[in-house]
PyMOL Python script that loads the backbone (N, CA, C, O; Angstrom):
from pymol import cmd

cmd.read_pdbstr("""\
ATOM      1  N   UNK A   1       0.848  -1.171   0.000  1.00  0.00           N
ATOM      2  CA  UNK A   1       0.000   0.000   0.000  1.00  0.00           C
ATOM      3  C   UNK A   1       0.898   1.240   0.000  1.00  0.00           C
ATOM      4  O   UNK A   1       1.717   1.482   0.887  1.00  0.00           O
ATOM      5  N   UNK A   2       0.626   2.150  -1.280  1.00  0.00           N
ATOM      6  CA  UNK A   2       1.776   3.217  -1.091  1.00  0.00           C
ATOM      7  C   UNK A   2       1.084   4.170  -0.378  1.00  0.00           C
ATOM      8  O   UNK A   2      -0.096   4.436  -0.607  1.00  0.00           O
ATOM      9  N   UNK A   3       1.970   4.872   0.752  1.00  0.00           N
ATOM     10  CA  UNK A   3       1.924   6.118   1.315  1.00  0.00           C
ATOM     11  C   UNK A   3       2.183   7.307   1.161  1.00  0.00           C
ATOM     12  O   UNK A   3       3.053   7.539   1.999  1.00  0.00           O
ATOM     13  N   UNK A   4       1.865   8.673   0.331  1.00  0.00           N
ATOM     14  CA  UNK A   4       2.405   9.683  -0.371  1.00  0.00           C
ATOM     15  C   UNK A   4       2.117  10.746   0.735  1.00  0.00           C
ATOM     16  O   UNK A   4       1.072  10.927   1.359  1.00  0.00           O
ATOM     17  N   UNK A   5       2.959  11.210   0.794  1.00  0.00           N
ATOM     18  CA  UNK A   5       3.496  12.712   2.143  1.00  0.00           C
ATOM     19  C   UNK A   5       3.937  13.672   1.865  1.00  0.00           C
ATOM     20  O   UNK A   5       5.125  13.976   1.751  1.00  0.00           O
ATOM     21  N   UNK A   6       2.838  14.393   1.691  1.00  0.00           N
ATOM     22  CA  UNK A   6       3.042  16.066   0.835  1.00  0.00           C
ATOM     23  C   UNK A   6       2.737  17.038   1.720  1.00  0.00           C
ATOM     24  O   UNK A   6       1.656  17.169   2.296  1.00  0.00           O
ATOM     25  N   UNK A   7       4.042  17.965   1.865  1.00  0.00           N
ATOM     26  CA  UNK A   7       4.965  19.118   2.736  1.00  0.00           C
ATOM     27  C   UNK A   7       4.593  20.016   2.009  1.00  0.00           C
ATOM     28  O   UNK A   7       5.049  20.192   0.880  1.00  0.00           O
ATOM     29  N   UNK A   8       3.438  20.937   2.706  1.00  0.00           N
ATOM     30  CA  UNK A   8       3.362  22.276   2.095  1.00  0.00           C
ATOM     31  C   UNK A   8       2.665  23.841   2.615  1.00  0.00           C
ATOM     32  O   UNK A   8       1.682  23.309   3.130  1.00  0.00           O
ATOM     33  N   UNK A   9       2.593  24.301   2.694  1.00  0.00           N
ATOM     34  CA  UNK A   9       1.912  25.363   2.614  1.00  0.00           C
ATOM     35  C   UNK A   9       0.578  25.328   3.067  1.00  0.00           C
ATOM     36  O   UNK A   9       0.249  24.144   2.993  1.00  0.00           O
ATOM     37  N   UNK A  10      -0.557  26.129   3.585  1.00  0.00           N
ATOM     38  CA  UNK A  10      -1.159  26.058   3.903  1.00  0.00           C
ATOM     39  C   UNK A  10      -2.370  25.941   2.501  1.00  0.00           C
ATOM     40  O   UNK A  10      -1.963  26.703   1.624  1.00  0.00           O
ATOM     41  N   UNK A  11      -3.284  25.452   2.190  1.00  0.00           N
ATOM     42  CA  UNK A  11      -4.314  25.448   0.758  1.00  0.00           C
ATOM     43  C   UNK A  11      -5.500  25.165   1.288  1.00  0.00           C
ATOM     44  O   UNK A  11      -5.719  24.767   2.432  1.00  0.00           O
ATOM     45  N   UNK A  12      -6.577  25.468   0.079  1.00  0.00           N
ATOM     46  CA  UNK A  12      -7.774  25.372   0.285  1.00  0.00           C
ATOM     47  C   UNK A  12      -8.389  23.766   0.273  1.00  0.00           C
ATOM     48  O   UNK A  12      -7.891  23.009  -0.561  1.00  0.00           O
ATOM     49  N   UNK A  13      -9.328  23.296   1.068  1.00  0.00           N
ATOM     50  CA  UNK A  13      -9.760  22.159   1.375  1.00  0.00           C
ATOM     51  C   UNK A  13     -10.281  21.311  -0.405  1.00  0.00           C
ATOM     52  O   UNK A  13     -10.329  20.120  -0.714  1.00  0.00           O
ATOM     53  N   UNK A  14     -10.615  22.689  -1.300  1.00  0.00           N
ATOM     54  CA  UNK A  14     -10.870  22.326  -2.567  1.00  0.00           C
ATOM     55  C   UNK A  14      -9.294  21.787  -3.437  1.00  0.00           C
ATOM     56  O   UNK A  14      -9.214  20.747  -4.091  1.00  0.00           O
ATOM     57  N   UNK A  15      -8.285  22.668  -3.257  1.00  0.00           N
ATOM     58  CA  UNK A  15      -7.027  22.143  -4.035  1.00  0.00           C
ATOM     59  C   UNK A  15      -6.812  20.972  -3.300  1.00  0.00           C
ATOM     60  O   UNK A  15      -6.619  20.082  -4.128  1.00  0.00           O
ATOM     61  N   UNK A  16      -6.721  20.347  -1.729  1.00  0.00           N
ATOM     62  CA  UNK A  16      -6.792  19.482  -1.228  1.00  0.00           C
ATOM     63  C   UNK A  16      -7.132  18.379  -1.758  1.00  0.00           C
ATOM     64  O   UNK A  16      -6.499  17.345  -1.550  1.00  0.00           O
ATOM     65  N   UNK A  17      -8.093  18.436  -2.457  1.00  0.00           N
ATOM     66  CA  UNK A  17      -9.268  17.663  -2.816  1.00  0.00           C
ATOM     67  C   UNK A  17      -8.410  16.872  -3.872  1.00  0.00           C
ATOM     68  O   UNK A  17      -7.957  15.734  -3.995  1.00  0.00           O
ATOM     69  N   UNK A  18      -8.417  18.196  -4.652  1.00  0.00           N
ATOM     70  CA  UNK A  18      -7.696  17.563  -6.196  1.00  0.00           C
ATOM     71  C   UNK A  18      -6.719  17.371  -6.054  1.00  0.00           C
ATOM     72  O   UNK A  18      -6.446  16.495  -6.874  1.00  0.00           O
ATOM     73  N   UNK A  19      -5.531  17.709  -5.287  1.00  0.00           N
ATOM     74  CA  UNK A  19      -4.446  17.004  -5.282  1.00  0.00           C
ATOM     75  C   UNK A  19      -4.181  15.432  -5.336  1.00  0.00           C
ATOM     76  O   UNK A  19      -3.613  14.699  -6.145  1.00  0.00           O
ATOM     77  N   UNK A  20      -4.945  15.201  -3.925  1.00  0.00           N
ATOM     78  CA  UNK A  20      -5.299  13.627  -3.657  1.00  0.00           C
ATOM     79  C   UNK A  20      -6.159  13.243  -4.697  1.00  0.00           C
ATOM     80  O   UNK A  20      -5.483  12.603  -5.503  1.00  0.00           O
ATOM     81  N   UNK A  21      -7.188  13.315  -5.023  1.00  0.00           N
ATOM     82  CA  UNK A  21      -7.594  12.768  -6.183  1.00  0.00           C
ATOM     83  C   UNK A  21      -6.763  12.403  -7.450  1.00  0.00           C
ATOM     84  O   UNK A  21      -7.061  11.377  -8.061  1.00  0.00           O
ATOM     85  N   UNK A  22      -5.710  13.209  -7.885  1.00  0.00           N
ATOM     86  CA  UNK A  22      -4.666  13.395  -8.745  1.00  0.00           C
ATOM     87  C   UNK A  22      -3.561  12.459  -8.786  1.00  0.00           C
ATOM     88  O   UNK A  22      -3.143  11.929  -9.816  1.00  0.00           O
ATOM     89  N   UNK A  23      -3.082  12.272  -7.550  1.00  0.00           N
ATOM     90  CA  UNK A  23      -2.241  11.724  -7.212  1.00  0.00           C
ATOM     91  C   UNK A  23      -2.730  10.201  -6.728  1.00  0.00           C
ATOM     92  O   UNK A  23      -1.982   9.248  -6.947  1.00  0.00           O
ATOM     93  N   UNK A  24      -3.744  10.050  -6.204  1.00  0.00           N
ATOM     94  CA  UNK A  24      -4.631   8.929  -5.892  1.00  0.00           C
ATOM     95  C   UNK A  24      -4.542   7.658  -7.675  1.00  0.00           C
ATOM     96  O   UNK A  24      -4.409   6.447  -7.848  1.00  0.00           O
ATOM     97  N   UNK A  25      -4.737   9.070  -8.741  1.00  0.00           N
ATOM     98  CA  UNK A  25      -4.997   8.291  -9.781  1.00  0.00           C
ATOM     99  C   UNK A  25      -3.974   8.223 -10.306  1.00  0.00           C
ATOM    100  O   UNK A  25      -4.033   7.465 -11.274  1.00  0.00           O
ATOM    101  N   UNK A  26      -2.587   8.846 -10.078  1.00  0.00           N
ATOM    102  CA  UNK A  26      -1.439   8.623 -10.680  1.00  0.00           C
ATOM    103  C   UNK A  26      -0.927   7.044 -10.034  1.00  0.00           C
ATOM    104  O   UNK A  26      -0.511   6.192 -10.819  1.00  0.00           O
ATOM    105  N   UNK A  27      -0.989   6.830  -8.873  1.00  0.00           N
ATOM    106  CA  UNK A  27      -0.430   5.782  -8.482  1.00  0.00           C
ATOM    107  C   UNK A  27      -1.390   4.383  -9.240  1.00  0.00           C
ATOM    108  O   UNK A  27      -0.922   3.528  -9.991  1.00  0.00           O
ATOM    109  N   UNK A  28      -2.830   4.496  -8.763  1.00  0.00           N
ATOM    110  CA  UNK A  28      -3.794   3.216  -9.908  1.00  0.00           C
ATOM    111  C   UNK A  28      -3.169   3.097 -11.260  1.00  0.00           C
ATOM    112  O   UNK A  28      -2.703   2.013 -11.610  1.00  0.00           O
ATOM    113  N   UNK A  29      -3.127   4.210 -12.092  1.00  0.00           N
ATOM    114  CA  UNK A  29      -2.612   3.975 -13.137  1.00  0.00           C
ATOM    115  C   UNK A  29      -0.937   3.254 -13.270  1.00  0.00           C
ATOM    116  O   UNK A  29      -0.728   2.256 -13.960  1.00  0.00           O
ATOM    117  N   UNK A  30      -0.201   3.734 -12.736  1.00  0.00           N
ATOM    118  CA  UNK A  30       1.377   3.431 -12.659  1.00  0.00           C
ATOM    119  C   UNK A  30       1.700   2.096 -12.289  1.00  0.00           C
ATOM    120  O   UNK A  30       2.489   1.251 -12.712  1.00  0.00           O
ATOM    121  N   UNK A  31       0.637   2.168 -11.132  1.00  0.00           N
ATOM    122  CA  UNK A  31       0.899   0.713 -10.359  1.00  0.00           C
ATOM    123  C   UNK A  31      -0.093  -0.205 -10.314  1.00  0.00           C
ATOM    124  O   UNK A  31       0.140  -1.192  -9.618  1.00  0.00           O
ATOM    125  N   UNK A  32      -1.374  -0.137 -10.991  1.00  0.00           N
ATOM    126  CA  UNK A  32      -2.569  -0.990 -11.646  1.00  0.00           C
ATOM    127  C   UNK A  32      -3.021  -1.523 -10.142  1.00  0.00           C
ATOM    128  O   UNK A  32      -3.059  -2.722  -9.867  1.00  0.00           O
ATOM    129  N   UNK A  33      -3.354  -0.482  -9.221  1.00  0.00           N
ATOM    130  CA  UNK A  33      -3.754  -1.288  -7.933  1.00  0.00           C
ATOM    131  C   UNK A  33      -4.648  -0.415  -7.812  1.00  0.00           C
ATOM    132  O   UNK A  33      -4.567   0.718  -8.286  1.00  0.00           O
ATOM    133  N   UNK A  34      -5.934  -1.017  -6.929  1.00  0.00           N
ATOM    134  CA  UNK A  34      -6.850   0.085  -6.797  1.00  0.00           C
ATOM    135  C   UNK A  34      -7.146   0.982  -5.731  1.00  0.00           C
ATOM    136  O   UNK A  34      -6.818   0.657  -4.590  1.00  0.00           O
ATOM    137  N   UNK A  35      -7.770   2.159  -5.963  1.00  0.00           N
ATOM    138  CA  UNK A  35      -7.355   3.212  -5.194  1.00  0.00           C
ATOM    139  C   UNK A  35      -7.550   3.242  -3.584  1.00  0.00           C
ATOM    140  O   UNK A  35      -6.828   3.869  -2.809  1.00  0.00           O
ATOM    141  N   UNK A  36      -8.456   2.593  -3.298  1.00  0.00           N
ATOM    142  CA  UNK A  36      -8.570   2.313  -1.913  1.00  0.00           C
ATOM    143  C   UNK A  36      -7.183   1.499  -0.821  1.00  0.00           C
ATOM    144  O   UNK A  36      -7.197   1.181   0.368  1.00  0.00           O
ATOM    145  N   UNK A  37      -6.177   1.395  -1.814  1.00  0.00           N
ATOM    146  CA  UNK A  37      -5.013   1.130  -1.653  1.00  0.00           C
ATOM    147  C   UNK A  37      -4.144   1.750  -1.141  1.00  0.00           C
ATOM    148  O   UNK A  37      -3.368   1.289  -0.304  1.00  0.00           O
ATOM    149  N   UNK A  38      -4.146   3.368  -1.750  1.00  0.00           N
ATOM    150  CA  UNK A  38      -3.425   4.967  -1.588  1.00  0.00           C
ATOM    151  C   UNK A  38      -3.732   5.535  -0.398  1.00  0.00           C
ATOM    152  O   UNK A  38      -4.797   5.664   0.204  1.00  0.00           O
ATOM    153  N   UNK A  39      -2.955   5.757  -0.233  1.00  0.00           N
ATOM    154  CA  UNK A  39      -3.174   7.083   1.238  1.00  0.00           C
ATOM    155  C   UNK A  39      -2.110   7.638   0.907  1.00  0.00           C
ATOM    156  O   UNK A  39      -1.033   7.099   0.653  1.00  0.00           O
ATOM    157  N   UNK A  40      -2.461   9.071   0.899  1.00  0.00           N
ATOM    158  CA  UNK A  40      -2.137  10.572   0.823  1.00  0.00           C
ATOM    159  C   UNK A  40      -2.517  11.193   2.474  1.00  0.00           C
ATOM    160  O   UNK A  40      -3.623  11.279   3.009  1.00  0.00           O
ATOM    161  N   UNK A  41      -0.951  11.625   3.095  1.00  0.00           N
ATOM    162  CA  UNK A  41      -0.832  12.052   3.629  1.00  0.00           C
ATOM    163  C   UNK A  41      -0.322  13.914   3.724  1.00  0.00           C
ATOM    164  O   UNK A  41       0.870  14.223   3.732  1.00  0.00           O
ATOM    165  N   UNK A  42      -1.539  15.057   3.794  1.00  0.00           N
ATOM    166  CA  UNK A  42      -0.904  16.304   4.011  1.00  0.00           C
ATOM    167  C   UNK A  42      -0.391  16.741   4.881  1.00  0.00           C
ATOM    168  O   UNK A  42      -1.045  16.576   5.911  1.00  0.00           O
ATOM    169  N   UNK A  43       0.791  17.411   5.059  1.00  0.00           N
ATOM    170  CA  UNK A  43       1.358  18.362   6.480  1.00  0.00           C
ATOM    171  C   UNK A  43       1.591  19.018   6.209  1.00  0.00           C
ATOM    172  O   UNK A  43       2.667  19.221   5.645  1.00  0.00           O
ATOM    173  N   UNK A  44       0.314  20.181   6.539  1.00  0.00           N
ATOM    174  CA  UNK A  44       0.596  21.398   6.388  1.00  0.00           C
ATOM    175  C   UNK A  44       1.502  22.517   7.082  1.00  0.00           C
ATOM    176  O   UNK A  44       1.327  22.506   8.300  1.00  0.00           O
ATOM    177  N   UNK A  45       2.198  23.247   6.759  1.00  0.00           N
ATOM    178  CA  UNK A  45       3.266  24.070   8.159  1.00  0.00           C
ATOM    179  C   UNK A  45       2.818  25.467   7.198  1.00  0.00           C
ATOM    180  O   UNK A  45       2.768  25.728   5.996  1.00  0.00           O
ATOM    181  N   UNK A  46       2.535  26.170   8.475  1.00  0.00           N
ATOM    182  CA  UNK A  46       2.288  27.568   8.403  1.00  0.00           C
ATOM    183  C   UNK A  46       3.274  28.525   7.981  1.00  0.00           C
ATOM    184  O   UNK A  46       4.363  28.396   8.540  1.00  0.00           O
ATOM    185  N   UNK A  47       3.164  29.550   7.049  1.00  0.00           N
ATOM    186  CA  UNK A  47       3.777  30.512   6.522  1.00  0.00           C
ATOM    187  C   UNK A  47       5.078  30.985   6.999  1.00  0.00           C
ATOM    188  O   UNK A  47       6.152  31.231   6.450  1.00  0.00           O
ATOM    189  N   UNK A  48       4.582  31.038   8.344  1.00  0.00           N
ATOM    190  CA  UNK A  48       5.689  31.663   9.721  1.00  0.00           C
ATOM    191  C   UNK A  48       6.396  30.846  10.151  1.00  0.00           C
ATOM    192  O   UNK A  48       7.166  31.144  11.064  1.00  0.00           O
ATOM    193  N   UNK A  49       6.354  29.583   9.636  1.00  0.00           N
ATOM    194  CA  UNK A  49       6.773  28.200  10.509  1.00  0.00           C
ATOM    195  C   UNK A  49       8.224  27.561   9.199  1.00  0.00           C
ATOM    196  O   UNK A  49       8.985  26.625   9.443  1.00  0.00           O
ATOM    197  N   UNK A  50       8.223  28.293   8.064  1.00  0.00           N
ATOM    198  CA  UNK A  50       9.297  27.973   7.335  1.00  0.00           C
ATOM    199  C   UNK A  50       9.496  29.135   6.471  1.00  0.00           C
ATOM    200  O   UNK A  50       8.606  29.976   6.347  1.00  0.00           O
ATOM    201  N   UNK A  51      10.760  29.235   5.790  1.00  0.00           N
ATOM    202  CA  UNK A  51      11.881  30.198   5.472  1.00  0.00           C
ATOM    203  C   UNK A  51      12.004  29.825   3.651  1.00  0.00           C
ATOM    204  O   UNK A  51      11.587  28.811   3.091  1.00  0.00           O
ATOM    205  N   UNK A  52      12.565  30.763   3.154  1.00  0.00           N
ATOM    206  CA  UNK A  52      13.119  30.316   2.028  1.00  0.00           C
ATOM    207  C   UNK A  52      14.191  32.084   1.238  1.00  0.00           C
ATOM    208  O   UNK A  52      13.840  33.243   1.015  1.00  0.00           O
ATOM    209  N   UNK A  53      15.604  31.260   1.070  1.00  0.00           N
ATOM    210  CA  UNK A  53      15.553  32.755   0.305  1.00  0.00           C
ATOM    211  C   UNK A  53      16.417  33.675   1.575  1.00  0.00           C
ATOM    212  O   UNK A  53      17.024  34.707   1.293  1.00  0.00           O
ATOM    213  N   UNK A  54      16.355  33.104   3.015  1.00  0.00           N
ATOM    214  CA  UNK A  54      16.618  33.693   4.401  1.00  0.00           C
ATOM    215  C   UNK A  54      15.686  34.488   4.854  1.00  0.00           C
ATOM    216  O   UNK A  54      15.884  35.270   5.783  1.00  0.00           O
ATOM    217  N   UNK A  55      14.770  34.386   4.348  1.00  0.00           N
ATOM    218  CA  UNK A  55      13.263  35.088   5.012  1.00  0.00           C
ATOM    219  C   UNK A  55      12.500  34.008   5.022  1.00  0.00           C
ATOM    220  O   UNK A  55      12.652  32.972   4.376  1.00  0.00           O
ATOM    221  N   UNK A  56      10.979  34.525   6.417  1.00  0.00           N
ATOM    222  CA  UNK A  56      10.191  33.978   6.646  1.00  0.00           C
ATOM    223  C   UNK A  56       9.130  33.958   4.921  1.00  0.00           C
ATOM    224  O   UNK A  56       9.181  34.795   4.019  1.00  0.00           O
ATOM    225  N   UNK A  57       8.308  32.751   4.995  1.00  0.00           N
ATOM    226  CA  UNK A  57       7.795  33.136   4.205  1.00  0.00           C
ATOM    227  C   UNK A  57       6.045  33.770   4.197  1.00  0.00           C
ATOM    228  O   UNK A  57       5.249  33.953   3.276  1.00  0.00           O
ATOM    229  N   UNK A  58       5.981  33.918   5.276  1.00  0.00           N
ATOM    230  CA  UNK A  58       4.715  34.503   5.516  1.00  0.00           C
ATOM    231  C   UNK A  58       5.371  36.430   5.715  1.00  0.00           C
ATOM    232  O   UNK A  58       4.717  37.365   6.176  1.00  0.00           O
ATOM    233  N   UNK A  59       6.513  36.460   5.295  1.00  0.00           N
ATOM    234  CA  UNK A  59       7.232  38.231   5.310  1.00  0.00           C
ATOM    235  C   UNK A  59       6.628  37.783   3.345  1.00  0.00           C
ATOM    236  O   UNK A  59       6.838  36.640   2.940  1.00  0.00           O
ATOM    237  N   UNK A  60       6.473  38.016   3.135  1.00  0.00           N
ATOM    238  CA  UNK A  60       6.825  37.969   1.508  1.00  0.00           C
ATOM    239  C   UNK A  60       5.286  38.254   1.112  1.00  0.00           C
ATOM    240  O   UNK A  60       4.956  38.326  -0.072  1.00  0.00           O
TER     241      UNK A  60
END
""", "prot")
cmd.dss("prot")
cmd.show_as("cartoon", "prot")
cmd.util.cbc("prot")
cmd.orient("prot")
């Protein structure tokens, strides 16, 4: 059963949606297993909570 763990930013419950859906169907297709198989894991970290560049990125 693959586990996918996506590091990002804070998003709307709708891009949420489609991500996992997206990615849900990239793995069925690739790996011919069915989707109830996938788990998509999000962790979201807040603006203020990571850097890029040497700034915060909730400064930007």
């Amino acid at each position: 059963m693959p586990i996918v763990t996506v590091q990002q930013g804070p998003r709307t419950v709708e891009l949420k949606r489609e991500l996992v859906k997206q990615i849900t169907d990239a793995f069925v297709r690739a790996y011919a297993i069915p989707a109830d198989a996938v788990q998509v894991w999000i962790h979201e970290v807040p603006t203020d909570s990571w850097g890029k560049a040497g700034k915060l990125t909730a400064d930007k």
